[in-house]
mmCIF file as gemmi writes it, N, C-alpha and C atoms, coordinates in Angstrom:
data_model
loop_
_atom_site.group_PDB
_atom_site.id
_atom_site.type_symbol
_atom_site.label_atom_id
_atom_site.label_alt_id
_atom_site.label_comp_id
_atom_site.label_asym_id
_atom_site.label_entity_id
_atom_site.label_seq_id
_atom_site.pdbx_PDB_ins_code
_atom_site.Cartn_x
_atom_site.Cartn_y
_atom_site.Cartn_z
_atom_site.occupancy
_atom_site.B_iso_or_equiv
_atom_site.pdbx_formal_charge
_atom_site.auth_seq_id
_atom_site.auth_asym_id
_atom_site.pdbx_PDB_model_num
ATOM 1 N N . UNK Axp A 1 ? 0.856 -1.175 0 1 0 ? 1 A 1
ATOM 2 C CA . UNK Axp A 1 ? 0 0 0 1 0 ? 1 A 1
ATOM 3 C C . UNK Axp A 1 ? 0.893 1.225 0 1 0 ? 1 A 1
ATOM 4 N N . UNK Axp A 2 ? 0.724 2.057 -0.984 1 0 ? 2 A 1
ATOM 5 C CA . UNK Axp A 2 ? 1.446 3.457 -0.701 1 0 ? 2 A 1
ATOM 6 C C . UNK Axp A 2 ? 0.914 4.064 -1.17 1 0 ? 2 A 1
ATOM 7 N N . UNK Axp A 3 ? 0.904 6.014 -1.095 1 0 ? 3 A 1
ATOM 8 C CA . UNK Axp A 3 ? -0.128 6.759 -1.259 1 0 ? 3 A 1
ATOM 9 C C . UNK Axp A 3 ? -0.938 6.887 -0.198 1 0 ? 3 A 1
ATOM 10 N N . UNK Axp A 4 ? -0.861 6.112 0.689 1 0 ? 4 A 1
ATOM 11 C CA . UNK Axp A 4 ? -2.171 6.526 1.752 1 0 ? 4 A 1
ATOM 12 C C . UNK Axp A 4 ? -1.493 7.822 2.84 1 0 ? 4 A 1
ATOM 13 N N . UNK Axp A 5 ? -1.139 8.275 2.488 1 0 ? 5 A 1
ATOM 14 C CA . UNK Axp A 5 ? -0.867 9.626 3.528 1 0 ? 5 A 1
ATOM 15 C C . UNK Axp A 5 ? 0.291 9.229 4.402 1 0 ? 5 A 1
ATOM 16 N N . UNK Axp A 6 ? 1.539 9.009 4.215 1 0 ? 6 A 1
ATOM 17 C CA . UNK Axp A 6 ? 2.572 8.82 4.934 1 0 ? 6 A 1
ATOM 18 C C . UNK Axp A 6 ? 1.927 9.363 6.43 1 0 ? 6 A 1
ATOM 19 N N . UNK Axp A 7 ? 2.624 8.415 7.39 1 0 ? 7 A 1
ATOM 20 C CA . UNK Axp A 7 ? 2.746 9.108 8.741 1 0 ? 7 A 1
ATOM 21 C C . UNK Axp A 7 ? 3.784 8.969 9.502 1 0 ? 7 A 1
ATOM 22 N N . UNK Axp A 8 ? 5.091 8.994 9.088 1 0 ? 8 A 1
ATOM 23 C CA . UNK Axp A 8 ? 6.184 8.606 10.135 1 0 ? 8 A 1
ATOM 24 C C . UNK Axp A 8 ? 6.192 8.764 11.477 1 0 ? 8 A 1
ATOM 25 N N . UNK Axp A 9 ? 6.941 8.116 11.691 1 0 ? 9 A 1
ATOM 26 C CA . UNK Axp A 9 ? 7.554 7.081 11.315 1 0 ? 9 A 1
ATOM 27 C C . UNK Axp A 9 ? 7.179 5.843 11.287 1 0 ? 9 A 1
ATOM 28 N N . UNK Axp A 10 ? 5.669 5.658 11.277 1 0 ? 10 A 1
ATOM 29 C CA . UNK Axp A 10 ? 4.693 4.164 12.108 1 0 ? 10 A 1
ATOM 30 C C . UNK Axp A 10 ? 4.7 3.501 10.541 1 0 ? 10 A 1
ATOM 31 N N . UNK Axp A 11 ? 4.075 4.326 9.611 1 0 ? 11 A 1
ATOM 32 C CA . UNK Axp A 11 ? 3.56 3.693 8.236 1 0 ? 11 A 1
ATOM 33 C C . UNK Axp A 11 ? 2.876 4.75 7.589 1 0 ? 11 A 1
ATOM 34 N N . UNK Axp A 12 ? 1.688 4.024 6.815 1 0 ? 12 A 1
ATOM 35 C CA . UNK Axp A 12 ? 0.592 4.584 6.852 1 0 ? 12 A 1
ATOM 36 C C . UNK Axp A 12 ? -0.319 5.168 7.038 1 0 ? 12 A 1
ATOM 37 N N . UNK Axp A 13 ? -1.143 5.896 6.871 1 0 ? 13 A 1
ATOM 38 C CA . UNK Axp A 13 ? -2.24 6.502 7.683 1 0 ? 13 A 1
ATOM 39 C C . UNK Axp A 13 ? -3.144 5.617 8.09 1 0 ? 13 A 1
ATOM 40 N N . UNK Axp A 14 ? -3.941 5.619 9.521 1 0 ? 14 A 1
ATOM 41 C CA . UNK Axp A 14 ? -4.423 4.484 9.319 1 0 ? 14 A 1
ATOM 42 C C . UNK Axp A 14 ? -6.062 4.394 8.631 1 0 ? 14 A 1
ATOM 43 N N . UNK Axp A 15 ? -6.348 3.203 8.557 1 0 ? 15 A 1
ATOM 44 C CA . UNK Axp A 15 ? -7.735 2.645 8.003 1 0 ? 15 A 1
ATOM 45 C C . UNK Axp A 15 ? -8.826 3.059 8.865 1 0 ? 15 A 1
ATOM 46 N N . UNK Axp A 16 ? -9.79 3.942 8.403 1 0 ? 16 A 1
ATOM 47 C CA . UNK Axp A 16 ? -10.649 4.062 9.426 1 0 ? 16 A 1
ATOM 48 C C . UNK Axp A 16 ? -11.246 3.056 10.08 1 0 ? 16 A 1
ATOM 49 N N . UNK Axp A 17 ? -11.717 2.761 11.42 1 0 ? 17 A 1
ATOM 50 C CA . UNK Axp A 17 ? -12.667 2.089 12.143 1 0 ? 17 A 1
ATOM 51 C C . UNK Axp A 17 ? -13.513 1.335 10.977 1 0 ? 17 A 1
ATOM 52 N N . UNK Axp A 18 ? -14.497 2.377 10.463 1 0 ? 18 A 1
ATOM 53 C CA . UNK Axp A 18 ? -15.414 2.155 10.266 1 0 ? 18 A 1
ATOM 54 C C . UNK Axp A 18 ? -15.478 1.8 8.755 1 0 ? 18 A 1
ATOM 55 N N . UNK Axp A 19 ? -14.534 1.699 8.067 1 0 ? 19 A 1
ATOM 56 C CA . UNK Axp A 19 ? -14.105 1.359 6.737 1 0 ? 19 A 1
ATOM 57 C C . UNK Axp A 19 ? -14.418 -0.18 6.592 1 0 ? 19 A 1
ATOM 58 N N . UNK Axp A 20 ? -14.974 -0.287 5.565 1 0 ? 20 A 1
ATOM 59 C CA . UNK Axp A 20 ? -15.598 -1.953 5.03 1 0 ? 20 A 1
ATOM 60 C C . UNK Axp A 20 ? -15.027 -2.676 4.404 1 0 ? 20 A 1
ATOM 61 N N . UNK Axp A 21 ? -13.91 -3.877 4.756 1 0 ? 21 A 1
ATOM 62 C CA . UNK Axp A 21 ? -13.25 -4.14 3.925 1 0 ? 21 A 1
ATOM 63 C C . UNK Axp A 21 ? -13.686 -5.845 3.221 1 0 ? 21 A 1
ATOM 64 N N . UNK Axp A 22 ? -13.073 -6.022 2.434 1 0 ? 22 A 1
ATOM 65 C CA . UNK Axp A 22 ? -13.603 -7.034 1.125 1 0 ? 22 A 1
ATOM 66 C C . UNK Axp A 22 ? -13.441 -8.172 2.185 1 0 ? 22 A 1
ATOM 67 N N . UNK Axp A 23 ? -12.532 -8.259 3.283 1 0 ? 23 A 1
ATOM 68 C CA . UNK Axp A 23 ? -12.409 -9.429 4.477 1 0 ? 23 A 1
ATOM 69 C C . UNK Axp A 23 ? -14.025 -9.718 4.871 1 0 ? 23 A 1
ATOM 70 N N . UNK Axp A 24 ? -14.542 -8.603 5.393 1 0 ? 24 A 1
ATOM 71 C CA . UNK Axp A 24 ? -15.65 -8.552 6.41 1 0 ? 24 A 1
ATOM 72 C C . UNK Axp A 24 ? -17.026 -8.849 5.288 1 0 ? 24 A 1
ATOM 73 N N . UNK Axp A 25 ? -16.628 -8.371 4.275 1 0 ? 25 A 1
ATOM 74 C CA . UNK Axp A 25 ? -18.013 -8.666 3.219 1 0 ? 25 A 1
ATOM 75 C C . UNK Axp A 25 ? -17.823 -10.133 2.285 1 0 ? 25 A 1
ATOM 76 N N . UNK Axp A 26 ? -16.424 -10.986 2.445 1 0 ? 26 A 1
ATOM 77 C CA . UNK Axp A 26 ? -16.935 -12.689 2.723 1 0 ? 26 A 1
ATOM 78 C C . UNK Axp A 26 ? -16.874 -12.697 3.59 1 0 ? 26 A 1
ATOM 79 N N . UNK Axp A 27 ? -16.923 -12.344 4.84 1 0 ? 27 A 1
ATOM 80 C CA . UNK Axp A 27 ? -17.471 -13.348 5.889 1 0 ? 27 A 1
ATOM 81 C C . UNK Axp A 27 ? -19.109 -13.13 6.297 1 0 ? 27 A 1
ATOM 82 N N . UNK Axp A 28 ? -19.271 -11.937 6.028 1 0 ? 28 A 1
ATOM 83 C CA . UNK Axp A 28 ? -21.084 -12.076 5.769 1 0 ? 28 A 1
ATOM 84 C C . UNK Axp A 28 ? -21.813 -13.014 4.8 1 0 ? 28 A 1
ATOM 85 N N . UNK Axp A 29 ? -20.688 -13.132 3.956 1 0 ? 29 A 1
ATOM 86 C CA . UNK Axp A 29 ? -21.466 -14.419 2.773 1 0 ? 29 A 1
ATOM 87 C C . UNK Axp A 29 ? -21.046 -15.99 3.083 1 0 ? 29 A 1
ATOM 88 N N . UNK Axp A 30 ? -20.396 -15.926 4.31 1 0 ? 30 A 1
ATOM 89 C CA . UNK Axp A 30 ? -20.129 -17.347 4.954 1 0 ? 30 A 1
ATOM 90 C C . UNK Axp A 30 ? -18.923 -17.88 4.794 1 0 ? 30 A 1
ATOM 91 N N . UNK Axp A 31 ? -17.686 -16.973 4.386 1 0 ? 31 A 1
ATOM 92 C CA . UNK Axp A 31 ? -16.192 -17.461 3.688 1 0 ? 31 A 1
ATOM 93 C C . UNK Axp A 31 ? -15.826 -17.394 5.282 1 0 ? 31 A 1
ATOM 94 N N . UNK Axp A 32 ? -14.447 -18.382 5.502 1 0 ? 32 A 1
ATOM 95 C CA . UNK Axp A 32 ? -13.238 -18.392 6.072 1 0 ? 32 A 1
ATOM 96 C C . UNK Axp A 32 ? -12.216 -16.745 6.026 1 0 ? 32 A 1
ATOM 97 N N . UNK Axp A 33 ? -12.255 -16.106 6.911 1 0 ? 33 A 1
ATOM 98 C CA . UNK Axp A 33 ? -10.914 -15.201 6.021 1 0 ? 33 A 1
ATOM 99 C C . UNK Axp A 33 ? -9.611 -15.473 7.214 1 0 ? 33 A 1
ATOM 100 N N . UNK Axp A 34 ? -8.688 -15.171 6.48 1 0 ? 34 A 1
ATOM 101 C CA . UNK Axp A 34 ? -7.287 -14.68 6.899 1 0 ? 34 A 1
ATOM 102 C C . UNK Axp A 34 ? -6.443 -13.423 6.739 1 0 ? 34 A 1
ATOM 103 N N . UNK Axp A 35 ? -5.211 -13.058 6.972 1 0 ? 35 A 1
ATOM 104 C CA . UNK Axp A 35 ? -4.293 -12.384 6.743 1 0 ? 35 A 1
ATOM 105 C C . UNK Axp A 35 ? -3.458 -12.878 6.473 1 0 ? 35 A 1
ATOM 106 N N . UNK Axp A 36 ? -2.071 -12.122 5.742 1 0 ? 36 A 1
ATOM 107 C CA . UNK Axp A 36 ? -0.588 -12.741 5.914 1 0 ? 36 A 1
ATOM 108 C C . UNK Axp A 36 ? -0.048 -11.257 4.814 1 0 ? 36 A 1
ATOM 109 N N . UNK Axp A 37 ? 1.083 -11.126 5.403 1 0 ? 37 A 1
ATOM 110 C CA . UNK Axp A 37 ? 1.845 -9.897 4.623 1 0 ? 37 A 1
ATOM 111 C C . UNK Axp A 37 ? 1.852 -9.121 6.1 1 0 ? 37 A 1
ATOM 112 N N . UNK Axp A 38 ? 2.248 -8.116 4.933 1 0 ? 38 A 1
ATOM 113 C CA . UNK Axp A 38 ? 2.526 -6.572 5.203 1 0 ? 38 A 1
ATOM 114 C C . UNK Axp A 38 ? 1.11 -5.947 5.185 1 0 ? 38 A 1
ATOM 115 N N . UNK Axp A 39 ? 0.337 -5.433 6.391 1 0 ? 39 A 1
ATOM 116 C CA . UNK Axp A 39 ? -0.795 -4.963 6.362 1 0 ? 39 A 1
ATOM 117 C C . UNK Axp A 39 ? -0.906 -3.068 5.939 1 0 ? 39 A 1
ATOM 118 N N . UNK Axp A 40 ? -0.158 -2.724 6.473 1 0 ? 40 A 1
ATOM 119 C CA . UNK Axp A 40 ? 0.164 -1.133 6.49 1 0 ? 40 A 1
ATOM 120 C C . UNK Axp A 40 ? -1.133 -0.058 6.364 1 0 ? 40 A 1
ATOM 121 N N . UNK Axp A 41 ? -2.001 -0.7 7.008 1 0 ? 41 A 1
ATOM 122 C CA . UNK Axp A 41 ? -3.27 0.508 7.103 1 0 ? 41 A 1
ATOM 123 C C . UNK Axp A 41 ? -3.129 0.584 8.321 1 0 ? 41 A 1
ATOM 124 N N . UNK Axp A 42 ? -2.697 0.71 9.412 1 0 ? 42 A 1
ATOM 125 C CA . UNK Axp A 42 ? -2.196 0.847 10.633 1 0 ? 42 A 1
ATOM 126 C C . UNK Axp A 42 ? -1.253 0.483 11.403 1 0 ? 42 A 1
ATOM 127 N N . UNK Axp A 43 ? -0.847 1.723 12.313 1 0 ? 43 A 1
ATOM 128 C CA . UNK Axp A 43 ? 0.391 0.859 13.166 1 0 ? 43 A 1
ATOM 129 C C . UNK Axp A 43 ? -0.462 0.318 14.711 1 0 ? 43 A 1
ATOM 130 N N . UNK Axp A 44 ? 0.447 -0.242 15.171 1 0 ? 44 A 1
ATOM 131 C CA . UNK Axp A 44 ? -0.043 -0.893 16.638 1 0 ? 44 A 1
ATOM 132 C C . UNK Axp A 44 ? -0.877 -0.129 17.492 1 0 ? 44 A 1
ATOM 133 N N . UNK Axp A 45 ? -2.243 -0.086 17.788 1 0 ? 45 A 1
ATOM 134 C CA . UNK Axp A 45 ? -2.915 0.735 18.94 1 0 ? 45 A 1
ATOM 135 C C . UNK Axp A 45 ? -3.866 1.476 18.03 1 0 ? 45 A 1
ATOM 136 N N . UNK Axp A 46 ? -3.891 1.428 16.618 1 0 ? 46 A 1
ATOM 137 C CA . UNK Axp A 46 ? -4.618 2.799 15.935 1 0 ? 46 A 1
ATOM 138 C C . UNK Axp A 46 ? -5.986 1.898 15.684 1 0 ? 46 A 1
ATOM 139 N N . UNK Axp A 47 ? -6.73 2.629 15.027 1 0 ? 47 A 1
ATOM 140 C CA . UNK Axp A 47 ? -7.71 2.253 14.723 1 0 ? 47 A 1
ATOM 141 C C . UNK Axp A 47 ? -7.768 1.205 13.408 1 0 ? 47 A 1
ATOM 142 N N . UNK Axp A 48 ? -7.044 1.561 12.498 1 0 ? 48 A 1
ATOM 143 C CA . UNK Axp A 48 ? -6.794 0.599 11.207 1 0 ? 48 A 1
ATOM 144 C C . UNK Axp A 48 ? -5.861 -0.564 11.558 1 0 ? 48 A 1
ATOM 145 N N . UNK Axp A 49 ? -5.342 -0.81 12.651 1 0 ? 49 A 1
ATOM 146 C CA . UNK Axp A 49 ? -4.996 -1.806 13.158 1 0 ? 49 A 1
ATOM 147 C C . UNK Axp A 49 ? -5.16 -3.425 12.288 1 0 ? 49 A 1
ATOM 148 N N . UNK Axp A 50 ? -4.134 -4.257 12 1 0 ? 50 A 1
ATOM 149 C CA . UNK Axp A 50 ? -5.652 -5.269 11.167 1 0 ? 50 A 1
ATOM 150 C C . UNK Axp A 50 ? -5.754 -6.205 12.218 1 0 ? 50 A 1
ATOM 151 N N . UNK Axp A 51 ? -5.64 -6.137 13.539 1 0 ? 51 A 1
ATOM 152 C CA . UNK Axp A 51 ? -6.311 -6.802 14.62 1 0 ? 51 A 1
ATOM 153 C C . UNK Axp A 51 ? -7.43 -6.553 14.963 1 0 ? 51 A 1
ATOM 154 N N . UNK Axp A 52 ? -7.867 -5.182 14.498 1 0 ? 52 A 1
ATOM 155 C CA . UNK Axp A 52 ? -8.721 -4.037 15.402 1 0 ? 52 A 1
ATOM 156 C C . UNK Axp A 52 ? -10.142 -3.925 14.111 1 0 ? 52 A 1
ATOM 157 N N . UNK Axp A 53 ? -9.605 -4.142 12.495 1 0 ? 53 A 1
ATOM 158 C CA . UNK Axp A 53 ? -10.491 -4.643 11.51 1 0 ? 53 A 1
ATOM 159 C C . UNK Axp A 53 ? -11.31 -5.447 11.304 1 0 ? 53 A 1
């Protein structure tokens, strides 16, 4: 991800809260999801967190 509004030194800017991501809309249709990578819509504690997603 780049372009999203640098914020040094953490990453990214983060992902809003309330932002809908393609994860959360299969699992309303009954999919399995995961992660793996480099997430970079948040650093640790923020809201775009991808623990906190």
């Amino acid at each position: 991800m780049r372009g999203n509004m640098e914020r040094p030194p953490e990453e990214q800017h983060p992902l809003k809260g309330e932002a809908i991501t393609i994860a959360e809309i299969f699992k309303q249709a009954g999919y399995s999801t995961g992660a793996f990578g480099k997430w970079r819509l948040g650093y640790p504690g923020s809201e775009g967190n991808s623990n906190n997603q």
